[in-house]
C-alpha positions in Angstrom: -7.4 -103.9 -1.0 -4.7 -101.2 -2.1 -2.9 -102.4 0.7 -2.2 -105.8 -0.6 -0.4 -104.6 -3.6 2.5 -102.0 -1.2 4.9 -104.4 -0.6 5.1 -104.9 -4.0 6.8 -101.5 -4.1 8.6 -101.7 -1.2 11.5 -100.4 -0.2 9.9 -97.0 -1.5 7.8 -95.0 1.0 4.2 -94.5 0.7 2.7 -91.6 1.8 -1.5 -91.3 1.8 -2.8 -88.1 1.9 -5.9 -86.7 2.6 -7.7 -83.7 3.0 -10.3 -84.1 6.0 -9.8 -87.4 8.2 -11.4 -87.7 12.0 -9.0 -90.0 14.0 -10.9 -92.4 13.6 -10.5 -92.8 9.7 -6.9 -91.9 10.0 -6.5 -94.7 12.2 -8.3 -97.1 9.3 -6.5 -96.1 7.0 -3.0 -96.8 8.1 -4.4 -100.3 9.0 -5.6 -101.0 5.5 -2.7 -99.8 3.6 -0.5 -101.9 6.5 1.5 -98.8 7.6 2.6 -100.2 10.8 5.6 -97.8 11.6 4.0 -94.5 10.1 4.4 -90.9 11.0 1.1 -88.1 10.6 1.5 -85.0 9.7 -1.9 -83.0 10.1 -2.3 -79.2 9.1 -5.4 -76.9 10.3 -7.9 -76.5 7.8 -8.0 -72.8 9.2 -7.4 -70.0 6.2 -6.8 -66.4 7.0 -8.3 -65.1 3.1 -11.5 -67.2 4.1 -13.7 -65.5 6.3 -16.7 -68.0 8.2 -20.0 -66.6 9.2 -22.7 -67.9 10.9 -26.4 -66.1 10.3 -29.6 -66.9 11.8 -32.8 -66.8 9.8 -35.6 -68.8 9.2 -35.9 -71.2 6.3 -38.4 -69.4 4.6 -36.4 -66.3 4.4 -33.2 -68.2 3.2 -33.7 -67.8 -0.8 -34.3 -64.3 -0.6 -30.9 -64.0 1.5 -28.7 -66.1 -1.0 -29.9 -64.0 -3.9 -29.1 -61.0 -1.6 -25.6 -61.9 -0.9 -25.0 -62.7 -4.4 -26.2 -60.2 -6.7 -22.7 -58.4 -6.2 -20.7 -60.0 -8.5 -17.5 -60.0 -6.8 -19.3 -62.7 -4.6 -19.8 -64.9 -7.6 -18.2 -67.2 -8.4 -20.3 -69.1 -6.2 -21.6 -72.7 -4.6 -25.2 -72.9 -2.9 -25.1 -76.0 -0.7 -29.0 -77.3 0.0 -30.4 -80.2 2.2 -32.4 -81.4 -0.3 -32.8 -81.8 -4.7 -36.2 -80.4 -4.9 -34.7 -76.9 -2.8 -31.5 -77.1 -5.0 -34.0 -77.0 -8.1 -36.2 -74.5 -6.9 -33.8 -72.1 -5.4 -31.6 -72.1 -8.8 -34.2 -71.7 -10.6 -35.1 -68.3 -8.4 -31.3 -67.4 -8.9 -31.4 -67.9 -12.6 -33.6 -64.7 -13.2 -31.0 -62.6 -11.8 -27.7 -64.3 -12.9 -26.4 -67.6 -14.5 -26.9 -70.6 -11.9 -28.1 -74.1 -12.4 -28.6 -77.4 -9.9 -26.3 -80.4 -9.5 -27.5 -83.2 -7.5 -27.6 -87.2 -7.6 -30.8 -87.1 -9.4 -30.0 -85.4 -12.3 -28.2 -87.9 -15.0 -24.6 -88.1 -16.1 -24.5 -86.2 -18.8 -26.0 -83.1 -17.4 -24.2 -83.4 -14.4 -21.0 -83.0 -16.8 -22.3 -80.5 -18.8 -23.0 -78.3 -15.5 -19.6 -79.3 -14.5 -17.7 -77.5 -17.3 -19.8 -74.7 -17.3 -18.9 -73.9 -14.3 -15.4 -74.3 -14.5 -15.6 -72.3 -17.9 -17.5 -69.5 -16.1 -20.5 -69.9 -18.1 -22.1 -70.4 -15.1 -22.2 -68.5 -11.9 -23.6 -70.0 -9.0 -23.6 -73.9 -8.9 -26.8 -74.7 -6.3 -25.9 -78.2 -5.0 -26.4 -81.5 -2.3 -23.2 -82.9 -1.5 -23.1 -85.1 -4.6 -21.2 -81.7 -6.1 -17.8 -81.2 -5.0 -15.8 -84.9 -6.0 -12.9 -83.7 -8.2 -14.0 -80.3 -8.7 -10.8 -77.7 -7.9 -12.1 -73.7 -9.0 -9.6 -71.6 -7.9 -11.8 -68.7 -7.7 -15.2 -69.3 -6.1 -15.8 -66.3 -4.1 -18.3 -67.6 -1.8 -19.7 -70.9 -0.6 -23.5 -70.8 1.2 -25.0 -73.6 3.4 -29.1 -72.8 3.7 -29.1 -75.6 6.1 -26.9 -77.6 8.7 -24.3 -79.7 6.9 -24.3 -83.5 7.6 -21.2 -83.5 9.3 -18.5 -81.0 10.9 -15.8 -83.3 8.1 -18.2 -82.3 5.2 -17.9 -79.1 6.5 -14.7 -78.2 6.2 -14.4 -80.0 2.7 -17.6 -77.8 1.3 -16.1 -74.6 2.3 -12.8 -75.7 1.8 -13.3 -74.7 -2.1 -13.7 -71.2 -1.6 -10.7 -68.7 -2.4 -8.2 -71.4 -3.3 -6.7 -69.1 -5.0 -5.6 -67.0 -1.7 -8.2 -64.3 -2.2 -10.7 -63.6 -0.1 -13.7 -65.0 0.5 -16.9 -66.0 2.4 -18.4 -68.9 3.9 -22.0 -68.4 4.9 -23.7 -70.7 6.8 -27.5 -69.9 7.7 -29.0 -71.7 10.7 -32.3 -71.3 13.0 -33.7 -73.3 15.7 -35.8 -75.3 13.7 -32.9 -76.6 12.1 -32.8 -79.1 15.1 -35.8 -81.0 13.7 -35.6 -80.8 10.2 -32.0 -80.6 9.8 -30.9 -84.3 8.1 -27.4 -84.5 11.1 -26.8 -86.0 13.8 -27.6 -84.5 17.4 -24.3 -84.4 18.2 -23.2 -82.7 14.8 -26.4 -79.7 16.1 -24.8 -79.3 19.2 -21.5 -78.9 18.0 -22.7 -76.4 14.9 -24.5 -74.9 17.6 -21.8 -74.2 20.0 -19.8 -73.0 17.1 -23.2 -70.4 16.0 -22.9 -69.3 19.6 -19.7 -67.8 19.7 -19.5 -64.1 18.4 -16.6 -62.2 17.0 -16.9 -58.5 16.6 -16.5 -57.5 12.6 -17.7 -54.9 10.4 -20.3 -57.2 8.9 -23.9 -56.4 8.7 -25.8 -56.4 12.0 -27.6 -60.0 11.2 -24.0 -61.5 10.1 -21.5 -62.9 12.6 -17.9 -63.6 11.6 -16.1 -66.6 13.2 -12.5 -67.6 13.2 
């Protein structure tokens, strides 16, 4: 629809910008917005202060881990990304005894969801515990850390969810816990597991604790 209204501005350019796009959705979106003679220009989401690491543990051991990796508060700010609400309730409400954190998910109405919002910005809150309704229009330079306790959906979500740690260049960590049983409870696609998979399966000697594995 946006696309009817360019030539309206023509003859100024349009650029579109966005920050994760398969080919796929690049290609749509230069036939929507009618950009027949375009040129891309695609950047790496690859950061050197961001350090991703892969650790595998079973799902019952996974909110004992978080809280671990967290109660150093140099790690914090932090997001918690969970498969489901009711785990996004429950395991803020298990981080909550030892710091400030709090859930954000679809199910929980507007105005809470805004409330949570600016107390996390503010720093009145710690660690936001969240599904991937969190994230739209959020931009906190300083989280520290950003934890997936389960497969994402999508390699594209990925990026985007750790994508808002250490925007403001310093470092930080990008945790994402995994175990075989992931590949029948896990909510993505096959071929998202076998390429998360091939990713876990790749080690890269670090300084890290024994059951954590950097990646580049």
């Amino acid at each position: 629809m946006l696309g009817q209204y360019l030539p309206r501005f023509r003859p100024a350019p349009v650029i579109a910008l966005t920050a994760t796009a398969t080919p796929v959705v690049q290609n749509d979106i230069v036939e929507q917005l009618g950009l027949a003679q375009s040129s891309r220009f695609v950047h790496g989401f690859r950061r050197n202060n961001l350090a991703i690491e892969v650790v595998e543990i079973a799902p019952s051991q996974r909110a004992d881990l978080t809280s671990q990796l967290l109660q150093d508060a140099e790690r914090r700010p932090a997001i918690v990304y969970t498969p489901t609400r009711k785990q996004a309730e429950s395991l803020a409400a298990e981080l909550a005894a030892h710091f400030p954190a709090a859930a954000y998910h679809a199910g929980i109405d507007a105005g809470r969801r805004q409330q949570v919002q600016e107390q996390f910005q503010e720093g009145r809150i710690q660690v936001m515990v969240a599904t991937i309704a969190f994230g739209m229009g959020i931009d906190k330079a300083d989280v520290r850390t950003v934890i997936h306790t389960a497969l994402p959906g999508s390699l594209e979500a990925y990026y985007q969810e750790i994508g808002r740690a250490g925007r403001d260049g310093a470092p930080s960590r990008a945790i994402l816990m995994h175990s075989y049983a992931d590949r029948y409870t896990t909510n993505s696609s096959s071929s998202v597991i076998i390429r998360m998979w091939l990713c876990c399966s790749r080690s890269i000697p670090s300084s890290r604790p024994s059951h954590m594995t950097r990646r580049s």
